[in-house]
C-alpha positions in Angstrom: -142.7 -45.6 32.0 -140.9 -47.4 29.3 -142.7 -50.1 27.2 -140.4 -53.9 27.7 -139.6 -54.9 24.0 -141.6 -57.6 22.8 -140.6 -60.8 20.5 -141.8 -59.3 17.6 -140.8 -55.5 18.3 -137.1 -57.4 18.0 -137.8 -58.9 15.1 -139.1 -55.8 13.2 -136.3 -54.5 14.4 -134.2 -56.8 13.3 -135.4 -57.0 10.2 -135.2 -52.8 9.6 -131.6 -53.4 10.8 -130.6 -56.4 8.3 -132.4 -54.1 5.5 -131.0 -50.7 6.1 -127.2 -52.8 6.1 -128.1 -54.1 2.7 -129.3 -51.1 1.6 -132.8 -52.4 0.6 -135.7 -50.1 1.3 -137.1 -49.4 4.7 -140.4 -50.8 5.0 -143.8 -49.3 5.3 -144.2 -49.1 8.8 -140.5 -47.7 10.0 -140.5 -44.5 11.5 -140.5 -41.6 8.6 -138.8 -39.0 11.8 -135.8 -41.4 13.0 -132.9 -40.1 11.9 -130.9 -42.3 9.0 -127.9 -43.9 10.6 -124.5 -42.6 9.4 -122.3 -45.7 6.9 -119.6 -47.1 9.1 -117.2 -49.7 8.3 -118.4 -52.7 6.6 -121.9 -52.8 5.6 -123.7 -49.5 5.3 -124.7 -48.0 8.8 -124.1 -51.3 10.7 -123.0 -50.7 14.0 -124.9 -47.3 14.3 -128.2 -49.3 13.7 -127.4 -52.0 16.2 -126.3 -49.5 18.8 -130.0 -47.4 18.4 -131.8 -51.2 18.4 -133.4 -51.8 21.9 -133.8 -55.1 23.5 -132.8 -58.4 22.1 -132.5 -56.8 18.4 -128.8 -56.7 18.1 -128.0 -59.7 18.6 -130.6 -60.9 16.6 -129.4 -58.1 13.5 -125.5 -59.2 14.0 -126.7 -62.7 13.4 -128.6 -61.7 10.5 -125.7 -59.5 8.9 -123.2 -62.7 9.8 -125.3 -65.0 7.9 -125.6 -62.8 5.1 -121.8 -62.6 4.7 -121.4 -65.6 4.8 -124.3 -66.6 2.4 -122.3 -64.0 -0.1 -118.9 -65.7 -0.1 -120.6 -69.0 -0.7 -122.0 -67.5 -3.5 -118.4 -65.6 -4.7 -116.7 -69.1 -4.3 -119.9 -71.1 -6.6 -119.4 -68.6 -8.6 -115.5 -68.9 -9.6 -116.2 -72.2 -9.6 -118.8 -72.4 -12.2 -116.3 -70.1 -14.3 -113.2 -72.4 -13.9 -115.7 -75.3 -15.0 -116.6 -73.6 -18.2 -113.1 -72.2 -19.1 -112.5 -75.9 -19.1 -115.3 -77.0 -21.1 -114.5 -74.2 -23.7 -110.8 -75.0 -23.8 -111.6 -78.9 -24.2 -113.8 -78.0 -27.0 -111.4 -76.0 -28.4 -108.9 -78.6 -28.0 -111.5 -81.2 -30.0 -112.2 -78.8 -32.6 -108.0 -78.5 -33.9 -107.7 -81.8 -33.3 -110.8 -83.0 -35.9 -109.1 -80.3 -38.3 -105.9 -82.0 -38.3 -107.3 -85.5 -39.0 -109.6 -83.8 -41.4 -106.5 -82.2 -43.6 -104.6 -85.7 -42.7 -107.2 -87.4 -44.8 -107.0 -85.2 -47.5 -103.4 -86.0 -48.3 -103.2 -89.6 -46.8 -103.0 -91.3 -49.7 -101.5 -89.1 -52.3 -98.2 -90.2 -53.5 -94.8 -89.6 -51.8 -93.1 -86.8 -53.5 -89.4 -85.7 -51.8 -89.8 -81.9 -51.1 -93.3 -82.1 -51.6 -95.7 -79.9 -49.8 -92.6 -77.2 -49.0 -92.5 -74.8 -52.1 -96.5 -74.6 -50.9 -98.8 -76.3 -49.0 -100.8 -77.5 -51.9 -99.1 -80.4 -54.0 -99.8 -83.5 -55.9 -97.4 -85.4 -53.4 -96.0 -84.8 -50.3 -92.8 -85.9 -48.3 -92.5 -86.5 -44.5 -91.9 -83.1 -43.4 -94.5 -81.8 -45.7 -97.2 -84.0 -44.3 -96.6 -82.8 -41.1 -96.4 -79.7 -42.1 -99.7 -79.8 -43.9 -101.8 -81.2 -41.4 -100.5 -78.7 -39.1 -101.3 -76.1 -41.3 -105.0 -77.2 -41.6 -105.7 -76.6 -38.1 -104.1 -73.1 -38.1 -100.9 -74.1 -36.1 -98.5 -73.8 -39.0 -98.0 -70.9 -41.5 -95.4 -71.9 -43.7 -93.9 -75.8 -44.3 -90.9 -76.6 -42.7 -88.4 -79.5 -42.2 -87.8 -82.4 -40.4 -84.8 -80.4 -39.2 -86.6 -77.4 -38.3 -90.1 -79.3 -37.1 -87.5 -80.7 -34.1 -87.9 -76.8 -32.9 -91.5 -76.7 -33.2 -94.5 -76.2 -30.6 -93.2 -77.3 -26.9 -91.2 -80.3 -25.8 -92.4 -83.5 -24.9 -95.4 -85.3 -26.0 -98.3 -84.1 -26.3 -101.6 -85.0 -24.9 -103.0 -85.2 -28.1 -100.9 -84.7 -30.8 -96.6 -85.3 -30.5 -94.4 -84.7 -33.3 -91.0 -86.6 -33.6 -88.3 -85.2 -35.7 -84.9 -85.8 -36.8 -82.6 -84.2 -39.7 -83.7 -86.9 -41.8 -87.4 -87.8 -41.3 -90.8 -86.5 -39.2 -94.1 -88.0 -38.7 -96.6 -87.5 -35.8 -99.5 -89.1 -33.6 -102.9 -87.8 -33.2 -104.7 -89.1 -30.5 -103.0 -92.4 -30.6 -102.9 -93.1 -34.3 -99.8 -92.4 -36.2 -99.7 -90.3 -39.9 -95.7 -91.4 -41.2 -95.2 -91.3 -44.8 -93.4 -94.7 -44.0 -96.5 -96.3 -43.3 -98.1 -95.3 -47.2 -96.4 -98.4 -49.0 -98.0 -101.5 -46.9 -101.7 -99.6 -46.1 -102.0 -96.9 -49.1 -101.9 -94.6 -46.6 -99.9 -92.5 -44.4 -102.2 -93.2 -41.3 -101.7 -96.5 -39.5 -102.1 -97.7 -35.7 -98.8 -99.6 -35.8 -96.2 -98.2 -33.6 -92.7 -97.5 -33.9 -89.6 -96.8 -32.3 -88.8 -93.0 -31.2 -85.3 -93.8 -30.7 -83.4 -90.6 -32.1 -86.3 -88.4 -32.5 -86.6 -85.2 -30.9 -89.9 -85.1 -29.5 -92.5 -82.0 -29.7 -96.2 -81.0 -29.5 -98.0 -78.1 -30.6 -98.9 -76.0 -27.4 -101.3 -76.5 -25.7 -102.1 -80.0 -27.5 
């Protein structure tokens, strides 16, 4: 005479079926003399450990696996989430940190003297021309290893402006804005200083960036 499955029978077996296909350890009260089920495709011993469930069990076990998939690519997709969100914290900060370096080497050399060619035989000099301010506040951020020219700044970094640093360049002259406030050795007479919020006209400038800036 066989014994009807109860309610709880089901759920123990459920339970020993969800376990066994996560491969957590059988509890204390499974059978020590049933034999282990062999690993089928997807989770380990799935579908054998369904099939040898009586009554309602495998249903209830195929819900339990289901929901456990699913719970798992929730937690795949949260996870590539959280890493996108911190590659762009970290690449923001990293953005912050070369950009208070450049303003940092711009005020070391705002107001020293204009000096044509200075700042190009090295980067330190008593005076400094367009090119070579450029150049030099570059250079304190790590973006630059040697000066270079107005002509040979309009090759520099990407094109286009920036969005927080732009370079313009001609064969005759070079400045640059850093987040919105431009360093132009044609702004040091009026000011004393090479940094100024005024504006002025691109017109005949080639127009670069450093990368990623």
């Amino acid at each position: 005479m066989s014994v009807p499955t109860t309610p709880a029978r089901g759920l123990r077996a459920a339970t020993l079926v969800a376990a066994t296909a996560l491969g957590l350890p059988a509890a204390a009260h499974a059978q020590p003399h049933r034999p282990a089920a062999p690993a089928l495709g997807g989770l380990p011993g799935q579908e054998a450990l369904l099939a040898l469930t009586p009554g309602p069990a495998p249903s209830l076990a195929a819900r339990l696996v289901d929901e456990l998939r699913t719970a798992g690519k929730l937690q795949v997709h949260q996870l590539e989430r959280h890493r996108a969100a911190v590659a762009r914290t970290a690449a923001r900060h990293h953005d912050a940190v070369l950009v208070r370096r450049m303003v940092k080497a711009g005020n070391r050399i705002a107001t020293l003297p204009y000096v044509w060619g200075g700042g190009h035989g090295s980067f330190q000099a008593s005076g400094y021309d367009c090119s070579g301010s450029v150049s030099y506040v570059l250079h304190g951020a790590g973006l630059l290893d040697r000066p270079l020219a107005s002509g040979d700044l309009m090759g520099y970094g990407e094109p286009g402006p920036g969005r927080h640093v732009t370079i313009y360049a001609n064969g005759g002259h070079a400045y640059m804005t850093i987040d919105g406030r431009r360093f132009d050795t044609s702004a040091h007479g009026p000011g004393g200083s090479r940094w100024t919020h005024a504006s002025r006209s691109s017109a005949g400038y080639t127009v670069r960036h450093p990368a990623g800036l």
